[in-house]
N, C-alpha and C positions, 0 to 999 in steps of 0.2 A: 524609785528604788535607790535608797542609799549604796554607793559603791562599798564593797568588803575587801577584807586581804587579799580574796581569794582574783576578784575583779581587777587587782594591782597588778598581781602575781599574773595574769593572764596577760595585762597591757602591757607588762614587761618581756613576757616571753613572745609577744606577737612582735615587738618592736623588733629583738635581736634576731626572729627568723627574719624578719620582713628585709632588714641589712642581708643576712647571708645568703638568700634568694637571691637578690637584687645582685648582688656581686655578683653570682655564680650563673644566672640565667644573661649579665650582661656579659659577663666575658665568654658562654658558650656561643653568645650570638656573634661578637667580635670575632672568635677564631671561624663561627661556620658563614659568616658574610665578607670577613677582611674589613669590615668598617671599621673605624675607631669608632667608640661609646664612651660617654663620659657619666655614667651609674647616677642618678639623683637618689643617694641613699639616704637623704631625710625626708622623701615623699615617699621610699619603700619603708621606714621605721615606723613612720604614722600611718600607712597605711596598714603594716602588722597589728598594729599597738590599735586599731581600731578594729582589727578582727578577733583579737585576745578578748576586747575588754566589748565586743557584742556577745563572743561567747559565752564568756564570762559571768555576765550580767543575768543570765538566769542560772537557774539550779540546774544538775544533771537531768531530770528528768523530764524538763522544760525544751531541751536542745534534740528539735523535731527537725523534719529535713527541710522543713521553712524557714526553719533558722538560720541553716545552714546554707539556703540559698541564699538569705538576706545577709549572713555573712560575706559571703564572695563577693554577690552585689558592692557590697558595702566597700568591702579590699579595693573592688574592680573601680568605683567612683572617687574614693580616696586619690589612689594614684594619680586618676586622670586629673582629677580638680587642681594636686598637689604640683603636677610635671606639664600644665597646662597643653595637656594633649601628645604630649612625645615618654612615654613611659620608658625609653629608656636612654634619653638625652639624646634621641634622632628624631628629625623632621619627618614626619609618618610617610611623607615621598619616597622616604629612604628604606627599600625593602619594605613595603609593607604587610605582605603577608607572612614574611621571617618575624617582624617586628609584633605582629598580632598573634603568632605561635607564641614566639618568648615572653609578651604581656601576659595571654593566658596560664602558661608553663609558670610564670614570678605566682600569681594570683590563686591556680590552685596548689602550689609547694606549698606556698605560705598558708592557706586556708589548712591544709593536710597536717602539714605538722605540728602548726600549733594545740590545735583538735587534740593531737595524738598526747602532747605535753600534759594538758588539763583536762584531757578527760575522765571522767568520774569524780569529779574534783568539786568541789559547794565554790558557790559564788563569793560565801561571808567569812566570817571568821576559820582559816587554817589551822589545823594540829600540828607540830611539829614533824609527824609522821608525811602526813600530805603535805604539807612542805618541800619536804625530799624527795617526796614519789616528784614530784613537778620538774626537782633542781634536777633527780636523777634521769629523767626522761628528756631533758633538756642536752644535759650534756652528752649523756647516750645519741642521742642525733646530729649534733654537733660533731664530735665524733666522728661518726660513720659519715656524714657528709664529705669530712675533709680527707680521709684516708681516701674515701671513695675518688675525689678530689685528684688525689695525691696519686693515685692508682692509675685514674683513668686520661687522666692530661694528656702525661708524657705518652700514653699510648698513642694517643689521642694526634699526637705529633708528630708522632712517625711514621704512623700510617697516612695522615697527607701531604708528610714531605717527601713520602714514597711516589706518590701520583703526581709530584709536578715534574717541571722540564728543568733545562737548568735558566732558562731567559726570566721562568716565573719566579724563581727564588733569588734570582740577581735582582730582577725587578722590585721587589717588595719579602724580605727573609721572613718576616712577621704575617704575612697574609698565610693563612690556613685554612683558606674556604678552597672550596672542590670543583674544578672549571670544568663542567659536562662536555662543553664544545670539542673539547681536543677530540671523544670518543673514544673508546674501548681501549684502542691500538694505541693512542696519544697517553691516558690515563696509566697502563698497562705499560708500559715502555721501558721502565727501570728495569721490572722484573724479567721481562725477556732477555736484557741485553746481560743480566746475572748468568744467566742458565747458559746464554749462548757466546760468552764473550769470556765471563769470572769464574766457569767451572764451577756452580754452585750446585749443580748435580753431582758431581761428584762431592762434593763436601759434603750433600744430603746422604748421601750412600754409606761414606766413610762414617757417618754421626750414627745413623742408622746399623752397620752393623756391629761397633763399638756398643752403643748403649743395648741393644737387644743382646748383647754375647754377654756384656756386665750382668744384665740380668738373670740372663740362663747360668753363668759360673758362680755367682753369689748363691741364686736360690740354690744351687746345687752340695751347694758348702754348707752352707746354712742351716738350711732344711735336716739333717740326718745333726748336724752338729748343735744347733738350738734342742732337737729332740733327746739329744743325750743327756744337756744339762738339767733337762727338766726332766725325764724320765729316771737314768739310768744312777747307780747309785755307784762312786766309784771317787779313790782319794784324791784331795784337790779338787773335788766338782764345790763347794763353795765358793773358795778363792775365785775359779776360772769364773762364774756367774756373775761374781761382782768386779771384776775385773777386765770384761770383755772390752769393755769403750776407753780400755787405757791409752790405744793407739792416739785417741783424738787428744791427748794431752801433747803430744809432739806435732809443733805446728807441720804444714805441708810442704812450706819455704825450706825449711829444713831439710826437706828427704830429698828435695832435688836436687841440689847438685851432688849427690852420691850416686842417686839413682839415675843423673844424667852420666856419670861416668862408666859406670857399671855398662851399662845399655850401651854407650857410644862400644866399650871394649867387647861385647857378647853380639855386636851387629843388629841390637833392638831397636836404634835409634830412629827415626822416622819409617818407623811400619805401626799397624795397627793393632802386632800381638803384643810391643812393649805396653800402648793401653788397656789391655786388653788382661795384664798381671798387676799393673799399677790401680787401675779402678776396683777392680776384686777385690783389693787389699783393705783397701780405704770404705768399702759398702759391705762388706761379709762381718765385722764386728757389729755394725749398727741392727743388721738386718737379724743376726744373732739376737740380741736384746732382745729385739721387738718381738722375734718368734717364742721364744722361749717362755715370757709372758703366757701368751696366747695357748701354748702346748701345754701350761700350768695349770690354763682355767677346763681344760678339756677333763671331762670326768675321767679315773683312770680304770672305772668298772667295764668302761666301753669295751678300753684295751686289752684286760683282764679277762674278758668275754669270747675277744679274738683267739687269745692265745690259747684257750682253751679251747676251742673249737678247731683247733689246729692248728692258726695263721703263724708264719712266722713274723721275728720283727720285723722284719720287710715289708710282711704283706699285712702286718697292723697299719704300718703308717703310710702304706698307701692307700687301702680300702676303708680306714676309718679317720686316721689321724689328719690325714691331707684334705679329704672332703666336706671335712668339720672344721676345716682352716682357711676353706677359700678367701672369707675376707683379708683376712690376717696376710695370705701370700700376695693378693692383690694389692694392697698396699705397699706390701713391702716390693714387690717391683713396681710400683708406680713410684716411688718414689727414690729406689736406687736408677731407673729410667731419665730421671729425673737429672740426679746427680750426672750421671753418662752425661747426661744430651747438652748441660749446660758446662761442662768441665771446661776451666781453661788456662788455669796455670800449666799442669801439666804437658796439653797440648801445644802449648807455646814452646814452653821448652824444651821438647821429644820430636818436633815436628816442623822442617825444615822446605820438606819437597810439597810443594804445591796439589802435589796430588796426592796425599796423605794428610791434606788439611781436613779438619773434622771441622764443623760449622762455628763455632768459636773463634776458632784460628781463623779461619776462612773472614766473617765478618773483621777482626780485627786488620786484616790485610786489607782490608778496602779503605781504610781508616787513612788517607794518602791525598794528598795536592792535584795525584794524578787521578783520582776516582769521582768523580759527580758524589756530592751530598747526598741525592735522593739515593742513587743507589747503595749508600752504607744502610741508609733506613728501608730501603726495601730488605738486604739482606737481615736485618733486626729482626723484619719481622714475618721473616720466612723461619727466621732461627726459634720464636717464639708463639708462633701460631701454633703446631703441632705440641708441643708438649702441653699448650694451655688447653687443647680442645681433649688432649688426654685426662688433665687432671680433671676438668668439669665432666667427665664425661664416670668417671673411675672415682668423682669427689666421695661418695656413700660409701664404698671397700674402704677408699683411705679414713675416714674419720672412725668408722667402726672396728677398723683394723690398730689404728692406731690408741684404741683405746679400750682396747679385750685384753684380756687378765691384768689389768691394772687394782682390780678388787680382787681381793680373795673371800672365799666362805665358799 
């Protein structure tokens, strides 16, 4: 069988996954062994470029799960013939069942994606159209790999610079592999000496009821005041509609030192009600927008329905308006919660007494000569754990929320 564009187009794309695997599966292994790896990425290009151009080689309809076993196969022997037995520039002594995970992990990425690139694809002659389906599926993974990348590292770093000691990180700053021996108590040991030494219970508390109080005074604002621009008919309700998010045109550098002097003269100055007027201010516009959308797309027959039936306007927009909104309001405190919990301009410079530190402030004080490394990255990532396990948990409210009445009809 004579090779096609389409078979080129595959050894192409198998080469450049078979690189970015390779990179990516050796330096996961570096950071979860502490070994140095030296990548043979021209025995991972050929061995992509020989699983593209196997796939390849038949038509769609040909590419049965024998194929596809003769492809891995094929990846799998490449490598080894290519790296004469060390797939990832280590002597197989070295870790070897880390070493035969991360082989496998390079061998099925690279089978997987390429697959994913070309498939449905002819082996012979391209359209300009499947051309693009190829290049777009190409760079669309590329892509997400790297953000993924880009995302997941630096996490990735903090959490086990959180788990060493400090002799391990003077020993070797670059090792990021996870030492079991120390045990629970040895691993655990940053974050105890937080809570019991850096008052980081308290900063949990202060963060805690700053962001839950932002949220209750916003939606409180919000809620009746979104429903007026969109319901109620009344002079200037244009203007005010289009006009809501002018606040964000005045940077926040800006408002501080007014708003620090202001505070320092009225006694607001390191307590948690000055944040407490300062964050409402800055999330009740946004949150506006976003509702008032949402209060648009709601049919107004509903409310027409209520009020005839007796309700007043109060009890429209609680018994119909609000219950027909839940995603909409979920949102919008998941993500002024959001704003709360990670604030930290403000809190720096409002917030002086130790115990008035909100998590922000709190972690940036650890930030010192006199603090252990690991413990700034455990405080990281006590400050970032909670609100990640909220947003994943509340993701559904926020994307539907955030994208209700953005059509009209």
């Amino acid at each position: 069988m004579q090779p096609g564009v389409g078979t080129i187009a595959g050894i192409v794309t198998g080469a450049i996954w078979g690189l970015v695997w390779m990179v990516v599966v050796s330096v996961t292994f570096m950071l979860a062994s502490g070994a140095i790896t030296t990548p043979p990425v021209g025995a991972a290009m050929l061995a992509g470029a020989v699983c593209g151009g196997l796939i390849m080689a038949f038509g769609p309809a040909a590419r049965t799960p024998g194929l596809t076993i003769a492809a891995i196969a094929s990846v799998a022997i490449a490598l080894v013939i290519a790296t004469f037995g060390a797939p990832l520039g280590l002597p197989l002594s070295t870790a070897p069942l880390a070493q035969f995970a991360a082989f496998a992990a390079f061998v099925g990425l690279t089978w997987t994606a390429v697959h994913e690139c070309v498939r449905g694809q002819p082996s012979g002659r391209l359209t300009r159209y499947q051309a693009e389906v190829i290049a777009i599926r190409l760079a669309k993974g590329l892509g997400l790999v790297f953000f993924t990348v880009l995302v997941a590292l630096p996490f990735y770093v903090m959490v086990m610079t959180s788990l060493k000691n400090q002799a391990q990180l003077i020993a070797n700053p670059l090792d990021f592999s996870l030492d079991l021996s120390q045990g629970p108590a040895g691993l655990f040991r940053s974050y105890v000496e937080l809570f019991t030494t850096y008052h980081f219970g308290t900063f949990l508390m202060n963060t805690a009821i700053v962001a839950i109080g932002t949220v209750i005074i916003t939606l409180s604002f919000a809620v009746p005041g979104a429903y007026a621009v969109a319901r109620l008919r009344f002079p200037g309700q244009a203007f005010l509609s289009r006009s809501i998010l002018l606040i964000y045109m005045v940077p926040a550098i800006v408002l501080v030192i007014p708003l620090y002097a202001v505070f320092s003269q009225l006694g607001l100055r390191n307590t948690l009600t000055g944040l407490l007027i300062v964050y409402p201010a800055t999330t009740i516009p946004v949150a506006l927008y976003m509702l008032q959308g949402y209060f648009r797309g709601i049919p107004s027959e509903l409310e027409e329905a209520g009020l005839m039936d007796g309700l007043t306007r109060a009890g429209v927009i609680s018994k119909i308006t609000l219950p027909l909104s839940l995603p909409a309001l979920a949102s919008v405190a998941l993500y002024v919660f959001m704003i709360a919990w990670n604030e930290f301009l403000f809190a720096f410079m409002f917030l002086d007494n130790i115990d008035m530190f909100t998590l922000s402030r709190g972690v940036v004080s650890l930030n010192s000569s006199e603090v252990p490394r690991q413990h700034l990255m455990a405080g990281a990532v006590i400050a970032t754990i909670p609100v990640l396990v909220l947003f994943l948990w509340f993701e559904r409210f926020l994307v539907s929320g955030l994208t209700a009445g953005s059509v009209k009809g």
